[in-house]
N, C-alpha and C positions, 0 to 999 in steps of 0.2 A: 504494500500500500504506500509504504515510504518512497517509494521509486517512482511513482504518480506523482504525487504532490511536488517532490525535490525541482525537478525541471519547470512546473508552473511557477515556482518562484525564480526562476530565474530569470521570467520572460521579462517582466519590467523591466530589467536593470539592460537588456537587449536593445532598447532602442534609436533608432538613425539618432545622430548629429543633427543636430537647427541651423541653418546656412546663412547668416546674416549679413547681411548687408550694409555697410556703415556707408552715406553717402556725407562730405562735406558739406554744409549746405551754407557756412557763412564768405561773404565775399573777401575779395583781396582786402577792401579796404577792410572791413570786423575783425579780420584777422591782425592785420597793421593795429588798428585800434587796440584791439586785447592785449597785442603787445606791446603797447606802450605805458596803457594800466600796470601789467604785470612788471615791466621796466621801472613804472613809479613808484612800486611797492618792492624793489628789493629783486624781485623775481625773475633775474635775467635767465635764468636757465627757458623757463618757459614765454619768456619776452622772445626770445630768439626764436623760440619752435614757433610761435605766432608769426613772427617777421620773416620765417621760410616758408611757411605755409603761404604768406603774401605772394613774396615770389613767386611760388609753382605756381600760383593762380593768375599772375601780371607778371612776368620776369623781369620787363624791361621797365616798369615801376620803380623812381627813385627813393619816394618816400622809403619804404623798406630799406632799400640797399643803406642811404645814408643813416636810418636808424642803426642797424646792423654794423655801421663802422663806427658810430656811439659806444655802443653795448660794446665792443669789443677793445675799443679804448678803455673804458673804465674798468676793463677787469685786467690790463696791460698788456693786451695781446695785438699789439702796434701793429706786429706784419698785417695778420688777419684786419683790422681794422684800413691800414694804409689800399688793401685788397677792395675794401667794398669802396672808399670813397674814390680811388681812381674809378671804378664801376659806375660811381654817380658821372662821375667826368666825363666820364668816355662819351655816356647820351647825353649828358648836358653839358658841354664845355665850359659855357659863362657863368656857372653855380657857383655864384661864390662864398656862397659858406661852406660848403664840398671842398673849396679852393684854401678856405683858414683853417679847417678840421684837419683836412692833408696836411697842412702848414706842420699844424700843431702835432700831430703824428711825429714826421718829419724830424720835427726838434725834437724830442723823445727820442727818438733812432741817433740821432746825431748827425744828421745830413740839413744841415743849417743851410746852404748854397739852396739846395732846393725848396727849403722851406721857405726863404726869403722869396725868390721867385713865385712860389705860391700865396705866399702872402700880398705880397705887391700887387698883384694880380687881380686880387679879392680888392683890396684899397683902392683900385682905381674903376672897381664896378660901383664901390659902396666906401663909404668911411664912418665904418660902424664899431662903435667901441670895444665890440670884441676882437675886430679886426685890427685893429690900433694898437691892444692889448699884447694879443700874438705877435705882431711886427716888436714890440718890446721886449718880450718875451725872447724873440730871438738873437736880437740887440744882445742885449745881456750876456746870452750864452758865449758868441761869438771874440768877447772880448775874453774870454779865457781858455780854458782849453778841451772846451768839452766837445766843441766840435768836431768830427772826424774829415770832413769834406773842408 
């Protein structure tokens, strides 16, 4: 009788897999957005997963790329950072806070020649006080030794 019942018990536990389907449904920009929330609160890990999610939805969207060389500044991963805002540049040439951001990378790296060039650049689209900022900023370094260029 035992030999009956054993296998009906084990039919439940037999059943197919459920095949779900996750579809994305917020746009480039909700995602940009969430990740800049998540950016304001600390939360770069998932600022960033938002800010790539932007891209595969808009690639050629700057918003993103230039937040992404934020985020990657502030946690001092210069290359990666120097990576996206050239990214802004490339579609947008005359960006010039792309243009002070690069700057300001730049100086961190140590390549102060190009930084200046980047700077000046921005200064002659705009003479905006963080632009001014940066330009001294490089000032400074130049007169010692910290430049490598």
């Amino acid at each position: 009788m035992l030999w009956i019942i054993f296998p009906l018990l084990l039919v439940p536990s037999c059943t197919l897999p459920k095949i779900i389907i996750l579809e994305d449904k917020l746009t480039a920009e909700q995602h940009n957005d969430l990740g800049y929330v998540y950016e304001t609160k600390g939360m770069d890990d998932l600022a960033g997963k938002e800010y790539n999610l932007a891209l595969k939805k808009r690639g050629d969207w700057i918003t993103p790329m230039f937040n992404m060389g934020n985020l990657f500044f502030r946690k001092g991963d210069y290359s990666t950072s120097e990576l996206y805002f050239r990214k802004v540049l490339k579609i947008d040439p005359a960006n010039a806070d792309a243009m002070n951001n690069l700057a300001n990378v730049l100086l961190m790296q140590r390549h102060c020649q190009e930084a200046n060039r980047m700077v000046d650049q921005a200064i002659k689209s705009s003479r905006k006080a963080e632009y001014l900022d940066t330009r001294e900023k490089i000032v400074e370094k130049q007169h010692g030794v910290y430049c490598i260029d």
